[in-house]
Every structure is written in C-alpha cells, then in structure tokens.
SEKEDO-344443 format. One record per residue (C-alpha): x, y, z; residue number from 0. Coordinates in pm, 1 decimal, padded with zeros to 6 digits, always signed. Example, Ala and Ser with C-alpha at 12.3 -4.5 7.8 and 13.67 -1.06 7.14 Angstrom:
2
<<+01230.0, -00450.0, +00780.0>, 0>
<<+01367.0, -00106.0, +00714.0>, 1>
//
This chain:
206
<<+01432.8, +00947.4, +00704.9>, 0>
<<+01664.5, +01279.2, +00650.8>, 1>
<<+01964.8, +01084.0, +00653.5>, 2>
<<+01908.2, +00936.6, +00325.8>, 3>
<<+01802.0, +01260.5, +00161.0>, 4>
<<+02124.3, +01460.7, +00287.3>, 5>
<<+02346.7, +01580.3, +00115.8>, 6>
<<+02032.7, +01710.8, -00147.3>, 7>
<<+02042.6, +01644.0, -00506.7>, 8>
<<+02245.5, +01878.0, -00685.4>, 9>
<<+02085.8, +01840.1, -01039.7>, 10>
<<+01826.8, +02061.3, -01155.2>, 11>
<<+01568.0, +01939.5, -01366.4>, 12>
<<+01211.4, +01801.4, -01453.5>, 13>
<<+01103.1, +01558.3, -01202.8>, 14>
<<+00785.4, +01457.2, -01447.6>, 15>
<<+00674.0, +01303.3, -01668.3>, 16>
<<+00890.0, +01043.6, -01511.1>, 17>
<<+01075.2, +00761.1, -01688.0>, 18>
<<+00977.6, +00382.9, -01647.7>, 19>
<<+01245.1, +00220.7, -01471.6>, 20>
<<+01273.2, -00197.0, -01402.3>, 21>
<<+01544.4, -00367.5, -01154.5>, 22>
<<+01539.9, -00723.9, -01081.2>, 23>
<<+01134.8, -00760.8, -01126.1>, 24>
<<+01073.8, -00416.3, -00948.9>, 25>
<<+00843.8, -00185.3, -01186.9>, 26>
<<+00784.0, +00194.9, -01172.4>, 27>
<<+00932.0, +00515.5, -01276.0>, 28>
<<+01224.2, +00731.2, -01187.6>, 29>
<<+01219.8, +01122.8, -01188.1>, 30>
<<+01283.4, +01195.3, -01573.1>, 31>
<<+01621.7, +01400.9, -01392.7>, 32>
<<+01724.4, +01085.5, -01232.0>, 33>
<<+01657.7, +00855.6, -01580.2>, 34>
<<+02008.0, +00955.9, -01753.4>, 35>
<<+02193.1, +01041.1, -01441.7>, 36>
<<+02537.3, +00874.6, -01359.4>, 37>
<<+02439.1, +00876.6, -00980.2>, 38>
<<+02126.9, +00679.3, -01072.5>, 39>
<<+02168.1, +00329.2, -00935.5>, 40>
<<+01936.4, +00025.0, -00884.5>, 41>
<<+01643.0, +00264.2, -00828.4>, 42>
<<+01876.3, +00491.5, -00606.4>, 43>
<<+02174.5, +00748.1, -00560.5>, 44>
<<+02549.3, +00735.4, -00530.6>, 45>
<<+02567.5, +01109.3, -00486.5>, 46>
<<+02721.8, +01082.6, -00179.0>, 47>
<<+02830.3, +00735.7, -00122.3>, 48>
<<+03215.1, +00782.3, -00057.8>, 49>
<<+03158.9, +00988.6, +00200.7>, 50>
<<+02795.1, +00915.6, +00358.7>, 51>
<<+02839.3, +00538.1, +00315.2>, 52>
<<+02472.3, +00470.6, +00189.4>, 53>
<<+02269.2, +00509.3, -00114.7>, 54>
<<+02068.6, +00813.9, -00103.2>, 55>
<<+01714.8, +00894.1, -00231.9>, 56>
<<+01607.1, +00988.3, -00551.6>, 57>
<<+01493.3, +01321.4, -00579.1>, 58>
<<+01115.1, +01374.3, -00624.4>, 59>
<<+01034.7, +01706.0, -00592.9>, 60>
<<+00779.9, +01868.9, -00320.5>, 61>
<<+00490.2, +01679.7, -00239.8>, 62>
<<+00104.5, +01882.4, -00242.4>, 63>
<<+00068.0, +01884.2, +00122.0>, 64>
<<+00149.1, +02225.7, +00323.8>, 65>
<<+00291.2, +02207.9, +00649.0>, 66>
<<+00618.4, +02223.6, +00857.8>, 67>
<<+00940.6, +01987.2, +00804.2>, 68>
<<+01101.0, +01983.4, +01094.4>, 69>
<<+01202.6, +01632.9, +01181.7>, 70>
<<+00975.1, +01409.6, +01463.8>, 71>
<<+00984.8, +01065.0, +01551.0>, 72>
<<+00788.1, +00787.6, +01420.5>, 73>
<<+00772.9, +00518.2, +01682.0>, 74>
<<+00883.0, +00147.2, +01645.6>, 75>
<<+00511.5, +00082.3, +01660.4>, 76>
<<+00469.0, +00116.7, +01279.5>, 77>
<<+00666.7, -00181.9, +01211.9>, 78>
<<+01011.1, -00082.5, +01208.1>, 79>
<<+01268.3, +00108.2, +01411.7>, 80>
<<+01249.2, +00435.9, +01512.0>, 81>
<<+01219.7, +00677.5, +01222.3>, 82>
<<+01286.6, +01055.1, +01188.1>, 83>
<<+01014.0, +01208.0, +00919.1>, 84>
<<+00893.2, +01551.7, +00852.7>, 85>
<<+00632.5, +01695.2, +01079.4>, 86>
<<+00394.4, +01712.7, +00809.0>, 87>
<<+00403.9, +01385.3, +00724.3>, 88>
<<+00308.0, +01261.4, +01078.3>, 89>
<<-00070.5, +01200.9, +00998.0>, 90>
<<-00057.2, +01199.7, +00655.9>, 91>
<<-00205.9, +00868.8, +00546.6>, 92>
<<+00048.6, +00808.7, +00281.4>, 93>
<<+00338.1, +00785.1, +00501.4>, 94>
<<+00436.2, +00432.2, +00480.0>, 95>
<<+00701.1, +00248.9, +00718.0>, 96>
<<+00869.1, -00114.4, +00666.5>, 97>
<<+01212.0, -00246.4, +00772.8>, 98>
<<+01317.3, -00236.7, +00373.7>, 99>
<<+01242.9, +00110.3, +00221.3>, 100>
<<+01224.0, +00288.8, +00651.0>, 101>
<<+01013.2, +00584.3, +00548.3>, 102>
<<+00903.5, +00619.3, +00198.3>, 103>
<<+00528.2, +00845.6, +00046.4>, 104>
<<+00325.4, +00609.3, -00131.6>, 105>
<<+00138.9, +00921.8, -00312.5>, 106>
<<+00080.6, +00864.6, -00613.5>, 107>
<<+00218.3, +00481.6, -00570.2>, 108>
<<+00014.6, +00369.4, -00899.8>, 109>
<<+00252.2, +00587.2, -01101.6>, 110>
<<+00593.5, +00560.9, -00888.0>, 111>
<<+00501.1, +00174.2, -00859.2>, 112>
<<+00792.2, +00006.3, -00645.3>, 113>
<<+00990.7, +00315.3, -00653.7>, 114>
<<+00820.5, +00486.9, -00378.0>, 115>
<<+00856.8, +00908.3, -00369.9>, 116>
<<+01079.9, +01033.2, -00078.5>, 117>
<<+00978.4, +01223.0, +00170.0>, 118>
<<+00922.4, +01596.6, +00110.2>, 119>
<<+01224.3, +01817.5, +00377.4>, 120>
<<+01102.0, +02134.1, +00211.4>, 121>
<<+01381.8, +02413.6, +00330.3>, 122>
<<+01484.1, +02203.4, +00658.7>, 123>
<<+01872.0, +02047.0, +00687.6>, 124>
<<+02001.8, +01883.5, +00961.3>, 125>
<<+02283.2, +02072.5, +01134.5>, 126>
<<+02511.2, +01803.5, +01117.9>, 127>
<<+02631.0, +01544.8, +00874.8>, 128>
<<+02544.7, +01205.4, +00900.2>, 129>
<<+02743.0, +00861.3, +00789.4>, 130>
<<+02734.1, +00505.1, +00870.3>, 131>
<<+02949.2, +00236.1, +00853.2>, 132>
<<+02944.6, -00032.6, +00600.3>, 133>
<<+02663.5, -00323.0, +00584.0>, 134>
<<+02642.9, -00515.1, +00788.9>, 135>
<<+02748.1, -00339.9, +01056.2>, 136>
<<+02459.8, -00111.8, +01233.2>, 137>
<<+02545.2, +00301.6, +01273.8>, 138>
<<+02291.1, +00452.5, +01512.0>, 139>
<<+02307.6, +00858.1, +01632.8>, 140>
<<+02480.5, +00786.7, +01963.0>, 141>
<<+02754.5, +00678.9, +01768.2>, 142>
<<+02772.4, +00948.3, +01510.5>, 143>
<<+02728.9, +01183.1, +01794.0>, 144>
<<+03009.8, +01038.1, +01966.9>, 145>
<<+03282.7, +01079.1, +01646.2>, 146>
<<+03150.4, +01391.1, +01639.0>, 147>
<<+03254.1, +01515.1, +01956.6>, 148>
<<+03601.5, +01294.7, +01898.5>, 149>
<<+03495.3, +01071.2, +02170.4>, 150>
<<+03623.5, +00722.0, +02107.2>, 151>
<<+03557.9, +00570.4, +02418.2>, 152>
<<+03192.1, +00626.2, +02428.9>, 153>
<<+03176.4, +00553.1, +02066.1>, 154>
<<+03311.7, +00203.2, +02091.1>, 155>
<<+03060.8, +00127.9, +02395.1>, 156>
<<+02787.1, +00258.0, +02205.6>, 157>
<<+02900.4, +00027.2, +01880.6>, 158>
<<+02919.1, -00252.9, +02060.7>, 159>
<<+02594.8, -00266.9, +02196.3>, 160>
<<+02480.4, -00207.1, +01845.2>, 161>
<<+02685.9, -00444.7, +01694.1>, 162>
<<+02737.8, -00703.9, +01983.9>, 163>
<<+03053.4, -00928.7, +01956.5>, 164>
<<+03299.8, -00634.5, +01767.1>, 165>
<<+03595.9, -00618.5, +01864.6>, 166>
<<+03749.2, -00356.8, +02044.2>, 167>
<<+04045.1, -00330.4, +01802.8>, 168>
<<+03787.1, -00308.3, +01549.1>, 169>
<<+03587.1, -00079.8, +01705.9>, 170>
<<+03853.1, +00155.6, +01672.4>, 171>
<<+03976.0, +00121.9, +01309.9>, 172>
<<+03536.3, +00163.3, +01271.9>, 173>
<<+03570.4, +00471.5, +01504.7>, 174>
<<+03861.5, +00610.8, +01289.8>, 175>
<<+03675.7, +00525.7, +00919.3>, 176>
<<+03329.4, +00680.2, +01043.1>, 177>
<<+03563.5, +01007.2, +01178.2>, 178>
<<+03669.4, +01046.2, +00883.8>, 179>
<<+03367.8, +01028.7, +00636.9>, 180>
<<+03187.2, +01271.8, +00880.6>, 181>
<<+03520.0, +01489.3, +00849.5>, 182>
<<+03465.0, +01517.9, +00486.1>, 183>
<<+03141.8, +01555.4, +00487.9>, 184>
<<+03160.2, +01868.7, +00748.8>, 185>
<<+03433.8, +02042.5, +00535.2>, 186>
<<+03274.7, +02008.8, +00188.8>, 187>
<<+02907.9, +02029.6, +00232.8>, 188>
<<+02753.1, +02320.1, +00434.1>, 189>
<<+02458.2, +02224.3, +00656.0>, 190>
<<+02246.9, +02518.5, +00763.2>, 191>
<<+02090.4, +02495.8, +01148.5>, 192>
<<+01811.7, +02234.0, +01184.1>, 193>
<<+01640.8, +02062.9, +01477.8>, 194>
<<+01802.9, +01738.0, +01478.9>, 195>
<<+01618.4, +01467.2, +01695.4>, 196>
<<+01757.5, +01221.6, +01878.3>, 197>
<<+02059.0, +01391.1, +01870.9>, 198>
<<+02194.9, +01264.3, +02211.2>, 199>
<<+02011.5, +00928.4, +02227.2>, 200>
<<+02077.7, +00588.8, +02011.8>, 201>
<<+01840.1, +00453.9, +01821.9>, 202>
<<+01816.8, +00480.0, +01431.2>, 203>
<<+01614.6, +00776.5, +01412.2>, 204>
<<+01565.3, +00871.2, +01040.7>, 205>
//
C-alpha cells in the first residue's frame, strides 16, 4: 500500500501514548503526533493532497517484526485488488486486506480500534512518485507509468479501460492534470531508488 504512505510524514514526534480519536461512530486512537496536527483529517493526512490527490496514512511508527520492505504483491485472492505491501508483511498474520482501508496492520487493533496502524516501509521508497486522479475516477500504474514517460496515447487507452465510457477529450485534460501533479511531485520531493512492482503492468498494485 506504498502509495498512500509516500511522500513520508515530515513531523517528528511521539507516536504513543496515542490520543483517542472519534469520526462519524468510528472509535480508536491517533498517533499522539498526529492528535494536534493541521494535516490530521477524518482519521487521515492531507500532507500531500494537492499534489498526490489522496489522503495519506497516518504515521505509526515501526512495527516489532524484523524483516525486509521491499514491496511484493498481495493477490486479488484476499478480497480486494491487487495490493503492493512490504515483504515482511507477506505472512504476517496481522496483515489485513478489504476493498475500504486496501492494506492496513491490525497489531495491536484493541488499542488503534478502527484506526488501523499502517504498514511498516522501514528505509524503502519507491523510485517514482505516484498520483491519481480524482474520485471517482480509477488511476492504476499503467497509467501513471504512461504520464511518466509523456505518453498520452497509451495513457488514454489505458484510462479508458479503467474508466470505461471517458471521453477522449477528457481523457486528455485527465492526462494533462495527472502530468502535472506527478511533475510536482518529481521536482519537490526526492525519491531515493526502490523496487517498484508492477511498474509496467496495470492493476492497482499498492
């Protein structure tokens, strides 16, 4: 789930003891950084919003369990689409995976409650930024890939088979807003070499 943990949260502080936190019904806690934080919304982040086009993930810290981060795939077999998560988090039984939250750690889920801690990247980064396009329109990699590399004609075929029934006119004004968030996001925010999967395939990996 990298691309909702990228760019990382730059606010040091104490992630415990935690602060209760309530939002339409929803009952848990919040890292006690994240409590009186301006980017702290509805349980989330606007830290990068402008430019990534999502809420982010709160910032919880490392989690107790040693291993590697490099990104693998979690198939659609877990009850959702196809999800990028660390590599140590592969068999760990508190990796949990819906269609709401994607991939979420439910360690330590009596404390966190419906706040549910993110998944630990350790030192890893992708090596390229990420955006999508604004709900409810669907942003998969082939399409990032293909603003990337400034090609609009693959990126409109690749948008509308994610987003059947778009317009090619639109297409292009989508090609030209997505081009320009990942623009910003290359120039301002450096993003040291990672093993991105999925990279040249569509899907929603992560």
């Amino acid at each position: 789930m990298f691309r909702r943990a990228f760019p990382r949260c730059p606010v040091v502080g104490p992630i415990r003891p935690g602060v209760r936190f309530n939002h339409l019904g929803c009952e848990g806690s919040v890292p006690t950084k994240c409590a009186d934080c301006e980017s702290l919304f509805e349980g989330e982040c606007v830290r990068g919003f402008a430019s990534v086009g999502t809420y982010l993930l709160l910032d919880y810290g490392p989690c107790s369990r040693l291993g590697p981060t490099q990104p693998v795939l979690v198939a659609a077999s877990h009850g959702t689409v196809d999800l990028a998560v660390p590599s140590k988090c592969l068999d760990c039984p508190n990796l949990q995976t819906d269609s709401i939250h994607g991939a979420s750690c439910d360690s330590e889920s009596e404390f966190w409650g419906r706040f549910p801690r993110s998944l630990d990247w350790g030192t890893w980064s992708p090596d390229r930024p990420y955006a999508v396009l604004a709900s409810p329109l669907k942003t998969d990699m082939s399409m990032v890939e293909a603003a990337l590399k400034d090609d609009r004609a693959v990126f409109i075929a690749a948008h509308r088979k994610a987003n059947p029934g778009r317009s090619v006119a639109d297409c292009i004004a989508d090609y030209l807003e997505l081009s320009g968030r990942l623009d910003a996001l290359e120039g301002a925010m450096p993003y040291p070499p990672g093993d991105t999967p999925g990279s040249s395939e569509g899907g929603n990996a992560g």
